[in-house]
Structures are given as C-alpha cells and as structure tokens.
MIGU-742875 format. One record per residue (C-alpha): x, y, z; residue in one letter. Coordinates in Angstrom, 3 decimals. Example, Ala and Ser with C-alpha at 12.3 -4.5 7.8 and 13.67 -1.06 7.14 Angstrom:
<nodes>
<node <12.300,-4.500,7.800>,'A'>
<node <13.670,-1.060,7.140>,'S'>
</nodes>
This chain:
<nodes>
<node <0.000,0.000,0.000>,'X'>
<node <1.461,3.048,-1.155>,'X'>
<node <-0.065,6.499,-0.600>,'X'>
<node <0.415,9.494,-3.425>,'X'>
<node <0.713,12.372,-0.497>,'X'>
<node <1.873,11.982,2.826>,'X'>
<node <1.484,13.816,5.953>,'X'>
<node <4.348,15.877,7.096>,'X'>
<node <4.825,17.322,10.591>,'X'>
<node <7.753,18.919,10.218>,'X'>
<node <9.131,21.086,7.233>,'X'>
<node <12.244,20.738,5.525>,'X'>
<node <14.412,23.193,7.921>,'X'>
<node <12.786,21.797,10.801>,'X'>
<node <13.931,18.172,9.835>,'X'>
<node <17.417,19.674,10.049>,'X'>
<node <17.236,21.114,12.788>,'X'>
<node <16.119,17.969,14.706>,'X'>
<node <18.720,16.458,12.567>,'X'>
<node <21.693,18.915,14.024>,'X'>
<node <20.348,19.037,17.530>,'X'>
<node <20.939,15.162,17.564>,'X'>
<node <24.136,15.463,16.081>,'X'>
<node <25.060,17.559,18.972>,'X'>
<node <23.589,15.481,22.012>,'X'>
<node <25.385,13.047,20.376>,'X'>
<node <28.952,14.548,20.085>,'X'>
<node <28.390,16.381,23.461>,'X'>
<node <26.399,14.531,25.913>,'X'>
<node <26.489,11.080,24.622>,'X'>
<node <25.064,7.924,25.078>,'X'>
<node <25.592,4.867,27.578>,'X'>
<node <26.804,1.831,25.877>,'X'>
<node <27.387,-0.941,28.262>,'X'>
<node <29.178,-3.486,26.077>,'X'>
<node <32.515,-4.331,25.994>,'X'>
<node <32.853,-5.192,21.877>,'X'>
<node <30.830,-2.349,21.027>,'X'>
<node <32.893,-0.021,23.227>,'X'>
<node <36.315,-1.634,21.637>,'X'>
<node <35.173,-0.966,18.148>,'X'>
<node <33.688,2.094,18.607>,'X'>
<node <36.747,3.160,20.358>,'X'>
<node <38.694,2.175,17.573>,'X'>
<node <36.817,3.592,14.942>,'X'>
<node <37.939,7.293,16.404>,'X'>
<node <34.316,8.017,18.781>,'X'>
<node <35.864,9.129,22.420>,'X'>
<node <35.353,6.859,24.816>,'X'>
<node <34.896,6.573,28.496>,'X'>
<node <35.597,3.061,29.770>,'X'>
<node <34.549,4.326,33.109>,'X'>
<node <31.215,5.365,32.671>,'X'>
<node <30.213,3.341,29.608>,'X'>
<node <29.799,6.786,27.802>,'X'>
<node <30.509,7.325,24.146>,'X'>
<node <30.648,10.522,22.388>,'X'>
<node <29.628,10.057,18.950>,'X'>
<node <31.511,12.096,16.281>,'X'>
<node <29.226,13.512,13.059>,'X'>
<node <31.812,11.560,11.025>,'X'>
<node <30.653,8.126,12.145>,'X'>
<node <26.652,8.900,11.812>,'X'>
<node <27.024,9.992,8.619>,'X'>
<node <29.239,6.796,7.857>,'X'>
<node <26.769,4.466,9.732>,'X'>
<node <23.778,6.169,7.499>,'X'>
<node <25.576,5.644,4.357>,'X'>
<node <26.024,2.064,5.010>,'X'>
<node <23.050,0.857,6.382>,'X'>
<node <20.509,-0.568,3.544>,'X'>
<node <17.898,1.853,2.114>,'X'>
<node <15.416,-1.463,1.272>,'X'>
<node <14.667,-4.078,2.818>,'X'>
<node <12.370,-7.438,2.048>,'X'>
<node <10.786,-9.099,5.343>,'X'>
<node <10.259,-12.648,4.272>,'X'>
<node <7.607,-14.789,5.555>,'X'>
<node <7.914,-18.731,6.088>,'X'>
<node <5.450,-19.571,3.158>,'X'>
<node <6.758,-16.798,0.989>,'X'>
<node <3.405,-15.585,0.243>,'X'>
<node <3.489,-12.620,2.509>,'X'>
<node <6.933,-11.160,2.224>,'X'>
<node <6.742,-7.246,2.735>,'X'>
<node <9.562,-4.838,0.784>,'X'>
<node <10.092,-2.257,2.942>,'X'>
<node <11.014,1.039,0.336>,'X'>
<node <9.735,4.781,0.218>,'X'>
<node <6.574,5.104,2.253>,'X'>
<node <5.066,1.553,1.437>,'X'>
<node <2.805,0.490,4.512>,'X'>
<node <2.211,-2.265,6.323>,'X'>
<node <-0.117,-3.076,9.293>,'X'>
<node <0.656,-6.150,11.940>,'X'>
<node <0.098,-6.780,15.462>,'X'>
<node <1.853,-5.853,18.607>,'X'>
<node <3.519,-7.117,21.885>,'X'>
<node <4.412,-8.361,24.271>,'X'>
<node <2.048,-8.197,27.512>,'X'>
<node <2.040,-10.806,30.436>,'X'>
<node <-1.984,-10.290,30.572>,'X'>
<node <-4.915,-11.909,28.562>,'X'>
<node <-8.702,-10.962,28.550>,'X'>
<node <-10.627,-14.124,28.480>,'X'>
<node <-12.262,-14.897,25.246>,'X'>
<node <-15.024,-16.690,27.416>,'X'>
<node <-15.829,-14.429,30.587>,'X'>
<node <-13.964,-10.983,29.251>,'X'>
<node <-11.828,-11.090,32.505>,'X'>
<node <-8.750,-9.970,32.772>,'X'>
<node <-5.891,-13.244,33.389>,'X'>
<node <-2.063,-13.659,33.263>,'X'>
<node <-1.550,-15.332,29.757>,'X'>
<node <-1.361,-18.967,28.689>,'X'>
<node <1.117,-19.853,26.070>,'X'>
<node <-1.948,-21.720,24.188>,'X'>
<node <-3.201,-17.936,24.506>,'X'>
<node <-0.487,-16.889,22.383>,'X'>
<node <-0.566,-19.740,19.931>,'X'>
<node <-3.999,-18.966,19.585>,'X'>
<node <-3.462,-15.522,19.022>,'X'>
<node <-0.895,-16.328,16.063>,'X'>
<node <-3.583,-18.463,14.582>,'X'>
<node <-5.852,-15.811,14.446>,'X'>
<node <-3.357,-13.512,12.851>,'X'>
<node <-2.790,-15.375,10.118>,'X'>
<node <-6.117,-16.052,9.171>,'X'>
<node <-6.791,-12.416,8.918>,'X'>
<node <-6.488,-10.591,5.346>,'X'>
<node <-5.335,-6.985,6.599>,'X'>
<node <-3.078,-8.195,8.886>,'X'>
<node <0.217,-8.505,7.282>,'X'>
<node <3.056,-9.657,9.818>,'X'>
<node <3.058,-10.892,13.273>,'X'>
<node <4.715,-8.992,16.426>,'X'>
<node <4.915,-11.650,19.144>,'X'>
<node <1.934,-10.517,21.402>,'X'>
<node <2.878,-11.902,24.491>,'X'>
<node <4.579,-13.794,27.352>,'X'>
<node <3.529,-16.899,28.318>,'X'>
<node <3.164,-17.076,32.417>,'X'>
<node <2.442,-20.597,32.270>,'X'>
<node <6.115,-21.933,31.233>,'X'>
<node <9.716,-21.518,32.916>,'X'>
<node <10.493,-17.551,33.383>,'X'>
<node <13.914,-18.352,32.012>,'X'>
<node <13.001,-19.664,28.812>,'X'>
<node <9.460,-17.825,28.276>,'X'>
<node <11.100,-16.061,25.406>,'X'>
<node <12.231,-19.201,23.982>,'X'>
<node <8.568,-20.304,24.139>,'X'>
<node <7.395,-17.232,22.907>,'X'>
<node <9.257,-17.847,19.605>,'X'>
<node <7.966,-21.539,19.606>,'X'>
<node <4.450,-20.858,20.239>,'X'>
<node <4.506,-18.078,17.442>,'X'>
<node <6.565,-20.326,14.395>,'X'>
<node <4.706,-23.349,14.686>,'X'>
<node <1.176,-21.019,14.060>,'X'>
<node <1.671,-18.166,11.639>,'X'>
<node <3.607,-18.572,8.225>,'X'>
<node <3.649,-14.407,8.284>,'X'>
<node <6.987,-12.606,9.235>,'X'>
<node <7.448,-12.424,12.843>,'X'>
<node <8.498,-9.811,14.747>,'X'>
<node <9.647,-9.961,18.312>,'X'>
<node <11.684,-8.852,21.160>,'X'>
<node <14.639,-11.543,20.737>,'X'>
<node <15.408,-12.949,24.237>,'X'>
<node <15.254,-12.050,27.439>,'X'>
<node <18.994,-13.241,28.447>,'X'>
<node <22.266,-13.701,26.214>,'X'>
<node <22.326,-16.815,27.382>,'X'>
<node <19.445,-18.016,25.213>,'X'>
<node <19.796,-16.212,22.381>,'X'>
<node <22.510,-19.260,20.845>,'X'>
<node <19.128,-21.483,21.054>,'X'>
<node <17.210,-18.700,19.566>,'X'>
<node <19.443,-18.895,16.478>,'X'>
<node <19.660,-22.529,16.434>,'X'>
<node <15.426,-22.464,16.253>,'X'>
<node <15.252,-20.059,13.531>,'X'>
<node <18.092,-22.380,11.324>,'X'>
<node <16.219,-25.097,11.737>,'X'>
<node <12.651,-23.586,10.211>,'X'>
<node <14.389,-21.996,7.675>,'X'>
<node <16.713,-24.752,6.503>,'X'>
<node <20.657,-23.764,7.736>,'X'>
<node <22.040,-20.367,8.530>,'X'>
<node <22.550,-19.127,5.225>,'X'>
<node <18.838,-20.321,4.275>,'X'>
<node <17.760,-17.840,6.960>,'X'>
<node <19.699,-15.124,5.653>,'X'>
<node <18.189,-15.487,2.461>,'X'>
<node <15.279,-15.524,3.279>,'X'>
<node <14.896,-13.640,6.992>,'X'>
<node <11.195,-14.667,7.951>,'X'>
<node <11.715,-12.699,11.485>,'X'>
<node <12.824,-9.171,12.660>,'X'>
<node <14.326,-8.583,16.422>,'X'>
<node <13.502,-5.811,18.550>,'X'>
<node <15.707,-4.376,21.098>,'X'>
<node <14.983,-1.555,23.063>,'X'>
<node <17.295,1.468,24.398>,'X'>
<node <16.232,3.107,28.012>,'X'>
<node <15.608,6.025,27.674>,'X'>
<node <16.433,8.451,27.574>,'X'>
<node <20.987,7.710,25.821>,'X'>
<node <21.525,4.318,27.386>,'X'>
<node <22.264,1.037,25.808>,'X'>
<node <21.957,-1.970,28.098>,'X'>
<node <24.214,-4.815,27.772>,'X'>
<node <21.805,-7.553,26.800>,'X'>
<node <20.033,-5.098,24.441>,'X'>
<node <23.103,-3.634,22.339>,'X'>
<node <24.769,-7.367,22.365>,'X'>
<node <21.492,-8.855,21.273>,'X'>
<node <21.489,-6.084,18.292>,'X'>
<node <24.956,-6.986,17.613>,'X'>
<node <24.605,-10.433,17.349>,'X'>
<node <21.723,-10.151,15.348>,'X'>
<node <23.455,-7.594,12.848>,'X'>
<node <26.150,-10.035,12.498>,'X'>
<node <23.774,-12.608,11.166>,'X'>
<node <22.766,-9.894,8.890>,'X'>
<node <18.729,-10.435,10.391>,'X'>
<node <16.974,-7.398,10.449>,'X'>
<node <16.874,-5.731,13.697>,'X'>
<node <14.470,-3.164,15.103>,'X'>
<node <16.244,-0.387,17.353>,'X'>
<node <13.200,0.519,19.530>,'X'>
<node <13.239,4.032,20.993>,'X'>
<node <10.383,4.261,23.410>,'X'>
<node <11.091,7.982,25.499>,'X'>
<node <7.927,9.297,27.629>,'X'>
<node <7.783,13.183,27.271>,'X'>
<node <7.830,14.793,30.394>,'X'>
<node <9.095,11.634,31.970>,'X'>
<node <12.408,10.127,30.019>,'X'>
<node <12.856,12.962,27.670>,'X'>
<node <12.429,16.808,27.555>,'X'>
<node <8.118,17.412,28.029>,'X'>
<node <8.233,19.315,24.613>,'X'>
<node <7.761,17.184,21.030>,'X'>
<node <10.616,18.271,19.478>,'X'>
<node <12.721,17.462,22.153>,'X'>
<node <11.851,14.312,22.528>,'X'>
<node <12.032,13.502,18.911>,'X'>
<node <15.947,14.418,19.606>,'X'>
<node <16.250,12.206,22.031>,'X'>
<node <14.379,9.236,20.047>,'X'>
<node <16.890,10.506,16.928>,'X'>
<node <20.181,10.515,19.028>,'X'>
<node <19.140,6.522,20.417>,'X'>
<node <18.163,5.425,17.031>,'X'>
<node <21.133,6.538,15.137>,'X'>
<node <23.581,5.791,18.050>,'X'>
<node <22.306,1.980,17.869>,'X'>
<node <22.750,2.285,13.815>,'X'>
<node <26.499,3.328,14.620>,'X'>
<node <27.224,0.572,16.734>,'X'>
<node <25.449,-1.796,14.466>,'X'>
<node <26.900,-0.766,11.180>,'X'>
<node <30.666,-0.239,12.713>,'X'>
<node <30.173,-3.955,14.154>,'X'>
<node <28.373,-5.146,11.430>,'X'>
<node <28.279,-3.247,7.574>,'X'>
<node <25.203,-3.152,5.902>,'X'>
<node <23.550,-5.003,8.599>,'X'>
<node <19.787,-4.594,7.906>,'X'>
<node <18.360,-2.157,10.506>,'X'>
<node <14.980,-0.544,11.241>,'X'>
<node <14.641,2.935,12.779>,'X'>
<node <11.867,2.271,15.312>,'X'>
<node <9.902,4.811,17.484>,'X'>
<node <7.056,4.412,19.826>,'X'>
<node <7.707,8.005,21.129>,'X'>
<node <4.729,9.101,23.193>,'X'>
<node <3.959,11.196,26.548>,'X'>
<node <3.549,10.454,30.268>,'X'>
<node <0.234,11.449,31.731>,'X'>
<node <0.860,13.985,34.327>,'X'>
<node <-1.864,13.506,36.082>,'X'>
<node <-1.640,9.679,36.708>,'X'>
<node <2.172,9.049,35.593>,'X'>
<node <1.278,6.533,33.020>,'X'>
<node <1.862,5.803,29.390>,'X'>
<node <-0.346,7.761,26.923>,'X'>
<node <-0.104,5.377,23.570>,'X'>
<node <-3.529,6.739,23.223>,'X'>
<node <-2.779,10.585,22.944>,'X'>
<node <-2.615,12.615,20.142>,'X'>
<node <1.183,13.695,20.504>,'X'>
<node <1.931,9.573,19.836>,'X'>
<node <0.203,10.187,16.494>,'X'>
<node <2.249,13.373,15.790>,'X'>
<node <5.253,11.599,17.219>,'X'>
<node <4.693,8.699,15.114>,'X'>
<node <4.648,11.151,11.983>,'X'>
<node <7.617,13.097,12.907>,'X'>
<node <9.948,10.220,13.319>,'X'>
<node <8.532,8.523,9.810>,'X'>
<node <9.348,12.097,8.690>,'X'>
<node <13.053,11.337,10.177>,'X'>
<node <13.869,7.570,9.103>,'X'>
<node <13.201,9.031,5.522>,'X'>
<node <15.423,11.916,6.302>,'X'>
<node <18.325,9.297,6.371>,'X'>
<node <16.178,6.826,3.988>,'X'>
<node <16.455,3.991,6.596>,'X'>
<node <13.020,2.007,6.937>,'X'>
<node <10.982,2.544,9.657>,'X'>
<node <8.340,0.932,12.223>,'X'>
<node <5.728,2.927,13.933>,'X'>
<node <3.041,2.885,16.613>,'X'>
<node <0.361,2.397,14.344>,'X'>
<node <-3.593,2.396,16.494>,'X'>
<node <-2.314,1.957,20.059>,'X'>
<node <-4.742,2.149,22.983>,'X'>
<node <-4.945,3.211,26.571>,'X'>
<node <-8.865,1.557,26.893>,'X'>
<node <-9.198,-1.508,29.277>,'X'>
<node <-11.296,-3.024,27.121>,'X'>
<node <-12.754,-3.056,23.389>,'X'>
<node <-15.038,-0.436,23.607>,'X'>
<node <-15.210,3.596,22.334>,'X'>
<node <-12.054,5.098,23.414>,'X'>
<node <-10.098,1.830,22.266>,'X'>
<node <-11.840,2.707,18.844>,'X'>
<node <-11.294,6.009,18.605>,'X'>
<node <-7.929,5.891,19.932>,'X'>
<node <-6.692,3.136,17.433>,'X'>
<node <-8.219,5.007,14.276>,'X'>
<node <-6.774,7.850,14.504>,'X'>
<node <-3.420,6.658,15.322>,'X'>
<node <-3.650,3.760,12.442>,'X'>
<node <-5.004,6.428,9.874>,'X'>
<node <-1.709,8.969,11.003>,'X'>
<node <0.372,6.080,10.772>,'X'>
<node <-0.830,5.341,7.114>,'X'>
<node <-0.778,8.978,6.209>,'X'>
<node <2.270,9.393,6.772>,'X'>
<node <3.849,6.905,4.977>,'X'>
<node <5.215,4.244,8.605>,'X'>
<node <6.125,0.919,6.557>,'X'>
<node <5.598,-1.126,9.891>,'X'>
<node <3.074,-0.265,12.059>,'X'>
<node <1.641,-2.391,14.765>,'X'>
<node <-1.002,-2.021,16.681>,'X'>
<node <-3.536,-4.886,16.782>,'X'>
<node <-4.878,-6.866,19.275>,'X'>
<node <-3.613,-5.118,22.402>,'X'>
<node <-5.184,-2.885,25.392>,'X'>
<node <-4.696,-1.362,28.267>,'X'>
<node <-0.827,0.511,27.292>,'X'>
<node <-0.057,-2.238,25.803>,'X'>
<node <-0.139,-4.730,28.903>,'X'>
<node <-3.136,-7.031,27.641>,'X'>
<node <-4.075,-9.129,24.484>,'X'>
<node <-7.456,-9.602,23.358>,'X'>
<node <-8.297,-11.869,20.487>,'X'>
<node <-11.854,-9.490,19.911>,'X'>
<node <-9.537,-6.367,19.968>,'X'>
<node <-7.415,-8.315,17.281>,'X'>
<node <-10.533,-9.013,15.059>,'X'>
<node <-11.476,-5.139,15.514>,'X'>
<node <-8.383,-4.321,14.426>,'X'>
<node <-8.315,-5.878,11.648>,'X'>
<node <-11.365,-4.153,10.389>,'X'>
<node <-9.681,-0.721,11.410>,'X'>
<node <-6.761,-1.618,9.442>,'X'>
<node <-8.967,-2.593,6.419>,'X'>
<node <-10.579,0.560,6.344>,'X'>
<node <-7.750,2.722,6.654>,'X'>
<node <-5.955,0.650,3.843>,'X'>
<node <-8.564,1.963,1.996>,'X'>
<node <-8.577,4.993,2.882>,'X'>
<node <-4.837,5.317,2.102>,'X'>
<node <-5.412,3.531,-1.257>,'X'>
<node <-7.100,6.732,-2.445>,'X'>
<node <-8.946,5.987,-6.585>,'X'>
<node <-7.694,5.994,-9.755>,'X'>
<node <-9.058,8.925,-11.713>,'X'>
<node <-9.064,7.396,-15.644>,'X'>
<node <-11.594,7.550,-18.857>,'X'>
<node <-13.773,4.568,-17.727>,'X'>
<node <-13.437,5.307,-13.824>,'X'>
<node <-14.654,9.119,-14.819>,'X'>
<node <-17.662,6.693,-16.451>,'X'>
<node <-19.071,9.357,-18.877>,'X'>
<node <-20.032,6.710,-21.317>,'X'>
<node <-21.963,5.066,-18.451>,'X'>
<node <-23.827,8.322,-17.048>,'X'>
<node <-24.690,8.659,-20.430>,'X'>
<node <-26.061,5.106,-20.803>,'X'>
<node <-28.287,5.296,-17.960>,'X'>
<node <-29.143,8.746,-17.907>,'X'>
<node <-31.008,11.121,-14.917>,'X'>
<node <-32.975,9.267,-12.699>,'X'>
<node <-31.657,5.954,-14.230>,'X'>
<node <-29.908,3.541,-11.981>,'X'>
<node <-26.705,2.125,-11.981>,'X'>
<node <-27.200,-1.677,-10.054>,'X'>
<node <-27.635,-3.487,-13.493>,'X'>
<node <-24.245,-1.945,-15.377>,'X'>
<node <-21.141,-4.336,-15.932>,'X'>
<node <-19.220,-1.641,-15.393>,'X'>
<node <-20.613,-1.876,-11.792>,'X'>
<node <-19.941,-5.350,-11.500>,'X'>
<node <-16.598,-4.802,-13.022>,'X'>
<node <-15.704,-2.049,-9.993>,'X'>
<node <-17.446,-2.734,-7.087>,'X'>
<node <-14.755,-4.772,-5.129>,'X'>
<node <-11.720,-2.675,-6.414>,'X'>
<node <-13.552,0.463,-5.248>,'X'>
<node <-15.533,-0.174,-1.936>,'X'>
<node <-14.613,-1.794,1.138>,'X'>
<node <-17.085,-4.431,2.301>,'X'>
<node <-16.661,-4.454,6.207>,'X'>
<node <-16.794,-8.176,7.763>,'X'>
<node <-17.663,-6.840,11.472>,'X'>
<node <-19.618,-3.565,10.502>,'X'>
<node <-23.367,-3.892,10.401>,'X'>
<node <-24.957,-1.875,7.829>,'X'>
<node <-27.982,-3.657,7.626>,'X'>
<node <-31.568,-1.390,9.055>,'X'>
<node <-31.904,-1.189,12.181>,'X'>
<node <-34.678,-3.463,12.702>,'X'>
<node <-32.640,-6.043,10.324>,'X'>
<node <-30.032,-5.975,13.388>,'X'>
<node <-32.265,-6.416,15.581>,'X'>
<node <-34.233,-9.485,14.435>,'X'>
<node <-30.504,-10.536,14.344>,'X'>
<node <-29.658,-10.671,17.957>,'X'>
<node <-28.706,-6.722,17.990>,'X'>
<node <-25.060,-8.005,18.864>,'X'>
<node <-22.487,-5.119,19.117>,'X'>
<node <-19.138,-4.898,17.728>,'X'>
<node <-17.430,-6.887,20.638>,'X'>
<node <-20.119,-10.254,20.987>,'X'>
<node <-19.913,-9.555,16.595>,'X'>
<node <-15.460,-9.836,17.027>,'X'>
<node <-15.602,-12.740,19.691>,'X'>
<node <-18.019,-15.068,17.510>,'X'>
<node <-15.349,-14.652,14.342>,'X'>
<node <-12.615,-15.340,17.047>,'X'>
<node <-13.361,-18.426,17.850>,'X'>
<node <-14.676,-19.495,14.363>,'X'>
<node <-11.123,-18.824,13.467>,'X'>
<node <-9.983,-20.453,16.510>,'X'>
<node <-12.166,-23.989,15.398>,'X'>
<node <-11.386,-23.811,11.515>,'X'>
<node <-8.122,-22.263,10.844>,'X'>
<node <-5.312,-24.161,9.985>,'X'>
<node <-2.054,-21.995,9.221>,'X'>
<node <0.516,-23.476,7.370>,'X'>
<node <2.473,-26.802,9.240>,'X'>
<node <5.970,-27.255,10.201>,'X'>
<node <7.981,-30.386,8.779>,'X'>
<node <7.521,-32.935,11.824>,'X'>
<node <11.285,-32.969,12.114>,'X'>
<node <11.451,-29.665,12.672>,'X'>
<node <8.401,-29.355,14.945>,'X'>
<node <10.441,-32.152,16.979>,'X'>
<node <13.671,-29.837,17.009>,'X'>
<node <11.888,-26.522,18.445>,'X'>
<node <10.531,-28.463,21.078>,'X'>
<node <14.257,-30.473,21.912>,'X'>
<node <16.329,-26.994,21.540>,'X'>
<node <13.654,-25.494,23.851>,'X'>
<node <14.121,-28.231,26.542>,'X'>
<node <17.623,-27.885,25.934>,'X'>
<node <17.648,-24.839,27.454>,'X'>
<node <15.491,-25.737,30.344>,'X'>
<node <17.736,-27.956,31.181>,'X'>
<node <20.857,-25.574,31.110>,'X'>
<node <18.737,-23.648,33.928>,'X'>
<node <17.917,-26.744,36.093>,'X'>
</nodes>
C-alpha cells in the first residue's frame, strides 16, 4: 500500500534542525553503551570513549558513515513466501503488537495472566486475517519456565503463523545461541535464513541515551547474522525525555542513530529498522499515553526522520490506553492507524492489544483488523481514468436511471468499496431481528470461528520435533 501524499509534521528546515540538535547530544552529551565489543570498536573507529562510565561521544563523522552504510530497502520474508513485505519509500504495512504478560478471556472478558496456548492462539488468528500482514509476538507466556518464556514465545509463534514475525529476541544472552539454532532449523541452515529472513528482532534502548548490555549485544549479534533488527526508541515526554515534542524527537533521533552506529561499525550493511514508539507520560496519573494525540504526531515526525536518512521505519500504528474493546479503544486506534498510514510508517503495529499495551485480546485483534482494512482503503485513495470518470456510463443510464444493473458496476465494485466483515450496515430493525449483537459479541463469535477452523501453514515434523528439543535444551541448562 502506497499512498500518493503523505502527511508531514515537520518542514524541511525543521527536519534539520532535529537532525543537528541530535548530532550535537550526540557529540556532546552522549550515550551509555554498556558493552565491551561495542565499546572496543567504537573506540577504535575514532568516537571518544569513556571506559569508566560506559559513555561514548559520537563524532558527526561516524553517523554519517553508519547512514551511508546501512541498507535503504529491505524485504521481510515470511515462512510460506506468500506474505513477504519490501520495505522502500513510504510503502505500509499493518501487523500486530507485543508483548504483555496479561490476557482478557475470550469466554468471561476477565482480565488473566496469559497462557502460552493464549499466544498460539493468538498467532492463529493472525494469520487467518487478510489486513493483517506480519506478526509482532503478542505476548509472554506465564504458564512456562520464566527463564526460557522467550524461547517459548518464539515456539508458540513459528509453529502457528507462516507471516513474518516480529519480536523482542530474548530475554537473556544466554538463550539467544538457542534462539538462532530455532530459527536455522525452520528456515533450513544459517545461510537459508539469511536469504530468506522470515523474522525481525527488537531491542529496546532506556531512555532516555543508554544502551543496556543484553540489548546492544542482542542487536549486535543479530546484525552479524545480517537479520533485520528493530532499534526501539520508546522515550515518555515529560518523563524520560524533555516534556516538549521536538525534544523528545531528539532524544528518540540521538538513540536510534547511536544503535545504527554501533550496528553498522560492528556489522556493515547489517539490515536495521529505525523504530519509534515516542509518546507522553500522563501527568496527572504518571502513566503511558499510547492513546494521545502527541503519539500520532510523534509517530509522523519520526517517519518524517527515518526518511530523512532513507532507513526504513516501524511505527506505533492504532495503540490504545482503553481496558477493554469499547469507544475510546476505537477512537484511539483510528486515529493513530489512519496517522500512521498517512504518513507513509512501513511497519506499524497495533492490533490486538489494550490497556498501554499490557493485555491481548483476540476481539480487539478481530477489531483491528477491520480498522486496518478501512484505513488501507482509505490510504489507497482511486484511480481517476476515462472509464473510472464513467461518462459513457452516465450517459447510458441517464437522470434518474440507476446504476445496479451496469457491468461496469460489477466490473468495480470490489476494487472500489470496502465491504466491512464486522460492521453492520444492515436497518436497524434487520439488526435487531438478528440478535442486535455489538461490535465486541460480533469480534468474539469470528474469534473463535477462526480459533475452530483455521489451519495456518504446518511445520515439517522434524522440525516441529527440534523446536521443542532446543527449547528443553535450554530448560535444562537452567535446572
């Protein structure tokens, strides 16, 4: 999906100016990096170090070196190859998001820790829906070993969704070797999965200019791989950056591209996604406000940025602050997915979760998908052409003719209008002979038709056998 016009926050001097500001934060003030390898090299490549503190002072040399080398395009493969996504210029895709310990009940709507049949129910239902095109883990399992929940996380999610994957990649270094070995093994050998990468990591600085040790040596090892990785600024305004916009876009800028430097200086041409998921704190409650409009203009301003140094981007997408699926979740989620579209985010993700993202839903998932549909639409625009314009037709039928019986009707009708699957459009007393169900009871029933009929596409039984040995492997290691 590709939109003609996109929506632009910021004008061209302004998008300098962000771009110098971070250029200074990052030659004066610096960032934390507390790895030993990254350190060395950076150290090496001429960026002042202090061993000390774990501080590195970026020079403008390296970013623009880092920029130059990190790849403009990149293809997201899926397992089946039927849903690979080429990330270039402002294409757009939508997919879900993660990763929350907490379920609502498909049965009783009640809020529960989650199951990992939750989540391999939840990748299920992913794949069976059209407008969802890629698969963020959406949560941890509470119901396996805490040491090797990420390890289940990935199993649960590659034996039920043939869509890429995207996913925070382990919670220790200590599992990502098994990590690597699972992903080898589903696509074939190592070079098979470089080839054809069917999954993206995430790793997150804390904000606001500090790299952790198991999240820049995660990125690392990923780059070296040469799997894409997502580096996954996530500053509060007010809270872990400066309360105004632009300042915290500076600080989302200056952890981005510091993460690109140490990747591309490790690792050359190491496939790398500038993420954001810059939003505010609520002053009056201290929370997370994914819901607010300064995430949407966030979310356009950093899109606005990742083009500046033509580096593909992921984006908040519809995110929600709602406990539940209900108005605000709606609201909150359109106008964030629509921004996201608008402005041209080529991963944005945002279905299926609630609550600041700290709960799954599989009838918030279903919504979403119709949210996404629309707005695809939306951002699809129409073609303006000789038969579209339809003279010939108008003509043809003539004033108070009508226009149900044309071909040319027939011919359109599914390339121009959306036909919603959870809408109701029907009279009013049509909906109400029909139960009068509302969008949530209309969301659950598809859920769990999905749940009963959907079969995504199956593992080899060899390799099915392999997740499940490398993953007790690893349980073992911690026994």
């Amino acid at each position: 999906m590709m939109l003609r016009g996109r929506i632009e926050v910021l004008t061209k001097d302004e998008l300098y100016d962000v771009h110098m500001a971070t250029l200074e934060v990052l030659e004066r003030t610096g960032v934390v990096i507390e790895n030993d390898e990254a350190l060395k090299i950076l150290d090496q490549s001429g960026a002042p170090v202090d061993y000390k503190k774990r501080l590195v002072r970026v020079p403008q040399y390296m970013v623009k070196e880092a920029v130059k080398k990190a790849p403009t395009r990149i293809t997201l493969a899926s397992r089946d190859g039927k849903h690979d996504m080429k990330l270039e210029g402002s294409k757009t895709y939508f997919g879900t998001l993660g990763c929350p310990p907490n379920m609502l009940d498909l049965e009783n709507g009640k809020k529960r820790l989650m199951t990992k049949a939750d989540l391999e129910g939840l990748a299920k239902v992913a794949d069976a829906l059209e407008h969802v095109d890629y698969f963020h883990i959406m949560g941890a399992p509470q119901d396996v070993p805490a040491e090797v929940c990420d390890l289940h996380r990935w199993d649960a999610t590659i034996r039920n969704t043939s869509k890429h994957i995207v996913g925070g990649t382990v919670y220790t270094k200590e599992n990502l070797p098994y990590l690597i070995k699972m992903l080898c093994s589903v696509a074939g050998s190592e070079e098979d999965l470089r080839k054809q990468p069917f999954v993206t990591g995430v790793e997150c600085p804390v904000a606001p200019l500090w790299h952790g040790d198991r999240q820049i040596s995660l990125t690392i090892e990923f780059a070296k791989h040469k799997l894409p990785i997502a580096i996954y600024s996530e500053p509060q305004a007010g809270g872990t950056s400066p309360v105004t916009l632009a300042g915290t876009l500076v600080v989302t800028n200056a952890e981005v591209l510091s993460g690109l430097v140490a990747t591309q200086f490790v690792s050359p041409g190491a496939p790398v996604l500038y993420c954001s998921v810059a939003t505010i704190m609520d002053m009056r409650t201290g929370n997370i406000a994914f819901g607010s409009p300064e995430t949407a203009l966030l979310t356009a301003a950093t899109t606005q940025m990742a083009r500046y140094y033509q580096i593909p981007n992921i984006g908040p997408g519809g995110r929600t602050d709602s406990k539940i699926p209900d108005e605000q979740a709606s609201y909150e989620k359109s106008i964030g997915a629509l921004m996201s579209a608008l402005a041209g985010v080529n991963l944005s993700g945002m279905a299926g979760l609630l609550d600041s993202n700290l709960l799954a839903s599989f009838e918030q998932l279903v919504i979403d998908n119709e949210i996404i549909g629309r707005v695809k639409r939306v951002a699809k625009g129409f073609d303006v052409t000789d038969d579209t314009l339809a003279t010939d037709i108008i003509d043809k039928v003539g004033p108070r003719g009508v226009f149900l019986a044309q071909r040319h009707t027939r011919d359109y009708l599914q390339k121009e209008h959306y036909m919603p699957i959870l809408g109701d459009r029907r009279s009013y007393d049509g909906w109400t002979k029909d139960g009068a169900k509302d969008i949530r009871e209309v969301a659950r029933a598809k859920a769990k038709e999905i749940l009963a009929t959907h079969k995504p596409e199956q593992l080899e039984n060899d390799v099915e056998k392999e997740l499940v040995a490398i993953v007790s492997e690893a349980e073992k290691m911690y026994r």
